[in-house]
N, C-alpha and C positions, 0 to 999 in steps of 0.2 A: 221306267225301269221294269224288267221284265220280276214276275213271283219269283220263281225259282232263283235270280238272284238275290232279291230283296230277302229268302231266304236264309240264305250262305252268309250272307252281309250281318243279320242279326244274329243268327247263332256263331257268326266270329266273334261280334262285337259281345255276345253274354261269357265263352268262352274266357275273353282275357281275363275277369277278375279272375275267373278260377286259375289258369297259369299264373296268374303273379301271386297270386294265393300259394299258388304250391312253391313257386321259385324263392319266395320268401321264405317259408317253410324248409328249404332245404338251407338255404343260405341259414337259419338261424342253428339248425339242426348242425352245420359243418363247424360254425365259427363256437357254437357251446361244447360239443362233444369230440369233434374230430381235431382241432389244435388245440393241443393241449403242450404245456413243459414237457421233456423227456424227465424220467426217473434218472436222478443220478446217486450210482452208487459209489460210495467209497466214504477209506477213513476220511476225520474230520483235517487234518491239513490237508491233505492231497484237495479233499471236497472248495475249503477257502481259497487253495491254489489256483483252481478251475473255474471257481467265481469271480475272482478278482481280474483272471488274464484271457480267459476264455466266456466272454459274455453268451454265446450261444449255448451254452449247458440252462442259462437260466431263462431262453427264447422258448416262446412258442414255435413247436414244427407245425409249420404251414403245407399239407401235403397236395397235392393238386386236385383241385375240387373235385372232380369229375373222373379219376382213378385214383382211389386214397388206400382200395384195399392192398393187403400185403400180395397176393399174387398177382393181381394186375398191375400194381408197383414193381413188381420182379419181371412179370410179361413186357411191362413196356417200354422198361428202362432198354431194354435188348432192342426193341424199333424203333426209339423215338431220339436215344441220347446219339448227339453228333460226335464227329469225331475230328477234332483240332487237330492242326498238322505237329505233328512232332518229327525231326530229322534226329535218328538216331547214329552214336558209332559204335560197331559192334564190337565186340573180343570174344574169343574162344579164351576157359576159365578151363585146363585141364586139372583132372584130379586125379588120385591115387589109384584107383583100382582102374587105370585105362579109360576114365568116362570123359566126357567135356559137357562145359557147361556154358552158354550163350548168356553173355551178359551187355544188355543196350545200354548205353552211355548218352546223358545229356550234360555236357562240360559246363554248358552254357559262361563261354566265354567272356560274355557279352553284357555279364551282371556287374549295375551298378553301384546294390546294394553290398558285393563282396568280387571287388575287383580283385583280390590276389585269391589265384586258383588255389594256393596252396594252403589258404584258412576258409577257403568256401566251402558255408555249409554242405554236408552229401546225404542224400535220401534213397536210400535201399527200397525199392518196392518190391513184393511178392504177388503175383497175380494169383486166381484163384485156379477149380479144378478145369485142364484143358485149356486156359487161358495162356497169352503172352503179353508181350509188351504193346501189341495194336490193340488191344480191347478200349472197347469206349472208357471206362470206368479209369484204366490206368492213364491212357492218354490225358485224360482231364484231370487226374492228379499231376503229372507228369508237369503238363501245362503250367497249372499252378503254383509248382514248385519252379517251376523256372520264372513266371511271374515274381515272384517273392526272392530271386537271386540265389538260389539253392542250387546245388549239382546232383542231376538223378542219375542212376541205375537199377535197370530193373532185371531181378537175377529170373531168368527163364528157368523152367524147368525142365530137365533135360528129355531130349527130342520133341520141345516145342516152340521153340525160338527159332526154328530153322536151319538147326545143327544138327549134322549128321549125329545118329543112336550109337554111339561105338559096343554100349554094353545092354544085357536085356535090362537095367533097372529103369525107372523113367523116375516118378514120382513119389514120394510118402510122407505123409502128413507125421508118421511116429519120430520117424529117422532126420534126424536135422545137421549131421555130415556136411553134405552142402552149401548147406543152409553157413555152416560156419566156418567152410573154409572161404567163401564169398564174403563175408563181414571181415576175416582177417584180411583177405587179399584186397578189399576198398580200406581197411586201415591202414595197410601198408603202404597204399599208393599216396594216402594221403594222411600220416599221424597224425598232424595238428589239426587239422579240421574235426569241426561236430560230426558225428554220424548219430543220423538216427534210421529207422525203420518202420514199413509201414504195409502191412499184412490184409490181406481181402481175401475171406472165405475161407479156402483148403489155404490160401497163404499165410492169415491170421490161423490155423492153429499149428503150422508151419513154426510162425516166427512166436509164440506164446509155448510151445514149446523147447525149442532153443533156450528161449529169458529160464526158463524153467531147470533146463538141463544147466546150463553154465552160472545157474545164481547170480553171486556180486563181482561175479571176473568177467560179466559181457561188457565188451569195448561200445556201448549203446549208450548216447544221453538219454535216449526213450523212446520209447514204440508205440506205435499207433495202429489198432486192428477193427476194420469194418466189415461187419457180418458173420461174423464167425463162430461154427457148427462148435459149440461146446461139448458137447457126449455124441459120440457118433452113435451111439444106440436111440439115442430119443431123434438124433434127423433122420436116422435110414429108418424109422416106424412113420415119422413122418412125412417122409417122401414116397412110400410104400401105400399110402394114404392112394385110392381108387382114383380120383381129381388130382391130387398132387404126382402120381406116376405119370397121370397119359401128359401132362402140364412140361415136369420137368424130369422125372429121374430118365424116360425112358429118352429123349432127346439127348440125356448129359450122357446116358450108356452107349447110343448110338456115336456121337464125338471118342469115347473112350474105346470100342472097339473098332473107327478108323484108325486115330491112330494106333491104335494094336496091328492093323494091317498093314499100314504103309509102312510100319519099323519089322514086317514081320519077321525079314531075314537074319534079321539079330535074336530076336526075341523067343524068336522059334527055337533057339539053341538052349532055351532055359526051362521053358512049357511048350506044350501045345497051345500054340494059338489056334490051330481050329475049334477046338476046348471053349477057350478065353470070349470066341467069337459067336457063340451058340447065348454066352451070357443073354438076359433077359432084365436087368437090373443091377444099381450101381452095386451091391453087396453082394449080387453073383458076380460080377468082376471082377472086384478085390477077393472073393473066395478064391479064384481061378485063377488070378495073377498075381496085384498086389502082395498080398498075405505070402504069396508061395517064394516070387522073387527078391523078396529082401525078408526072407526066412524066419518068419513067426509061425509057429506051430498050428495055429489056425487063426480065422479072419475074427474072432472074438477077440482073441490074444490082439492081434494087431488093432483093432476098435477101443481097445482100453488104453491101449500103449498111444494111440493118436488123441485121443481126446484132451484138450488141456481143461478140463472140470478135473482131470484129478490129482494135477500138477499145479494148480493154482497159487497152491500154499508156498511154493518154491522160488518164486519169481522175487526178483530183487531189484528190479528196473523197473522208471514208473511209465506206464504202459495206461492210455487210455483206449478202452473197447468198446464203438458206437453197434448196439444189435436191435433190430427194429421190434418190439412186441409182436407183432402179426408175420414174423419172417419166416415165411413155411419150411427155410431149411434148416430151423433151428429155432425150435419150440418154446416161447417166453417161459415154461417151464422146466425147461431145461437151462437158462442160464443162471450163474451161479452164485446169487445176489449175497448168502450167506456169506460163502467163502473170500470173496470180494472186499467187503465191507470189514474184515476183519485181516486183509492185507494191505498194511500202509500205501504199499508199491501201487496199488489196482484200481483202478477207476470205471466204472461200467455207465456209459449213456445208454437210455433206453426211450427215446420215444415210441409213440402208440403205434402208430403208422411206419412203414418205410420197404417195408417187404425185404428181398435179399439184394442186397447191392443196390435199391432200389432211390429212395430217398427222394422222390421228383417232387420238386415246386413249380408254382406258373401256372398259369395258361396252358403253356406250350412247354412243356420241360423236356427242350432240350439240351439243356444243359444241368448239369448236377450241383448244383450250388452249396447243398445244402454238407455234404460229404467235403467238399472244397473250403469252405468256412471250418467243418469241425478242422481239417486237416490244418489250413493257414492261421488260423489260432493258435493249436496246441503248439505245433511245431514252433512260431514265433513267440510263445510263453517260454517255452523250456529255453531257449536260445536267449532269451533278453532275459530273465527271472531266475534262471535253474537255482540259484545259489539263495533263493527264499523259497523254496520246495524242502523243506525236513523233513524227509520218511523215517528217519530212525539212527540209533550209531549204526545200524546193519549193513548199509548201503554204503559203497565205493562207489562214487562217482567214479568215470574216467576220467584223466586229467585234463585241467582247463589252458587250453592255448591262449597264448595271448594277442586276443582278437577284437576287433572293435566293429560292429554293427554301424555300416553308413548311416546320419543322421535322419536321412529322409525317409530310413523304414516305419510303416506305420502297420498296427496290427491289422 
């Protein structure tokens, strides 16, 4: 055998201990530090509630070994998570000041857990900012809920579903209009059915402020919100952040001034979108659009008016909120563990890990499991349990149909 191999061959062979030395090392480093329980906030029945019917509040998040950080959790969910076929049907949702609104329908006819359409559970989803009903994140809720015999709709927000703009307004986290005349018109279609809702990002502070605005008269068993900007002033410092702008704000700005461009001809009648188009950041966009077309005085006024940290206190539905501690679009010290913990209705999950909408387990995380569990839990608690949940005399339940759960559902 020639030296120069005999070589190669011994310094691989001294080499190994040291990698297994280090792989050991990190494996003990991941499984002591990096899974660890989520923090779970809330008062103490809501807390027993969550324990007793939702065992993943008391699991370790297992994040994936090898991207566990909150931005590469956020970067990767966007390349890695697949996207499940879902066949939608759509409706145009017209409303009062001339707009429409694009709402995707999954009837799922076909559920055996709730063969009469007309007591099948319905799940409202909100997607987040720029998003629709194709995003990975909603598809695999979507999935989910049709797994589990539920009927989805996910309300677009207008001109991004793929409905013509009729008016300049598109989006706003403050103004929840929409927002409720969508929950009336899926009550109406269906009174006796549960409805609940289920809010991701800009759509959890969407739908947490709705719960907020209409107290103990929202037609909701309960709501469920992942990721969501609690003070818009602590995520636009944190997205403004030198790594977190080139990462994410300035990609999200660039999606928010296409579509400003492709809606321009409407939009153009309200601002200048050539203005709107010069933006350089999400908070120069809503100074320039946002704020101006659904008429808050300034983009501060509108940043307080959207945040639900300061409408917490309001809420009268029980609402659980999974937010990841490392989620760079919403700063673990920004979420509002106080104000939480001293509303019976509120419940906050908070593992270590999970980034924004992020949550990847696996090997290979393509698929969101982890988001899918919290979701097929709470939802199958409040459905099977609602009536061992006590938040207080405060709270009006909506009325309960009389409905019976096929015996083979399993949490």
């Amino acid at each position: 055998m020639p030296l120069q191999q005999i070589s190669i061959q011994n310094w691989t062979l001294s080499l190994s201990p040291v990698l297994l030395g280090v792989a050991s090392a990190y494996v003990w480093f991941y499984r002591s530090y990096i899974c660890k329980k989520p923090r779970l906030v809330s008062d103490l029945p809501f807390q027993l509630f969550l324990e007793r019917y939702c065992p993943i509040v008391k699991e370790k998040f297992r994040p994936t070994m090898w991207c566990f950080g909150g931005r590469i959790q956020t970067i990767l969910r966007v390349i890695l998570l697949s996207k499940p076929p879902v066949s939608y049907r759509k409706e145009i949702l017209k409303t009062t000041d001339g707009g429409q609104i694009s709402l995707d329908w999954v009837d799922n006819n076909e559920s055996s857990q709730f063969p009469g359409a007309s007591l099948r559970p319905t799940v409202i989803f909100l997607p987040g900012l720029t998003g629709n009903s194709r995003q990975s994140y909603i598809l695999h809720l979507v999935h989910q809920a049709s797994r589990d015999g539920y009927r989805s709709v996910v309300f677009n927000n207008r001109g991004f579903g793929g409905e013509e703009l009729l008016t300049p307004r598109t989006f706003c986290a403050a103004n929840t209009d929409d927002l409720s005349a969508v929950v009336s018109h899926v009550h109406r279609q269906f009174p006796d059915a549960p409805v609940l809702a289920v809010g991701v990002s800009l759509g959890g502070m969407m739908l947490l402020n709705y719960l907020a605005a209409q107290g103990s008269s929202v037609p909701l068993w309960a709501a469920l919100c992942f990721s969501t900007p609690w003070n818009v002033f602590e995520s636009t410092r944190s997205l403004e952040e030198p790594l977190n702008y080139l990462l994410f704000n300035y990609s999200l700005n660039k999606s928010l001034r296409r579509a400003t461009e492709q809606h321009r001809h409407v939009i153009g009648k309200a601002v200048n979108v050539d203005h709107i188009l010069q933006s350089r950041s999400i908070r120069e966009f809503d100074e320039r659009y946002t704020s101006v077309v659904w008429g808050f005085p300034s983009c501060d006024d509108y940043y307080t008016q959207a945040s639900p940290d300061f409408k917490l206190s309001h809420i009268r539905t029980p609402v659980l909120c999974l937010n990841a501690a490392d989620d760079p679009f919403s700063p673990s010290a920004a979420i509002p563990v106080s104000k939480a913990s001293s509303n019976p209705h509120v419940a906050l999950l908070i593992p270590a890990h999970g980034g924004h909408i992020g949550f990847l387990e696996g090997l290979l995380p393509t698929h969101q499991r982890y988001m899918d569990r919290v979701f097929q839990q709470f939802v199958g608690a409040i459905l099977d349990h609602r009536d061992e949940l006590n938040l207080g005399e405060n709270h009006q339940y909506p009325k309960t149909p009389n409905w019976q759960r096929e015996p083979q559902w399993k949490i």
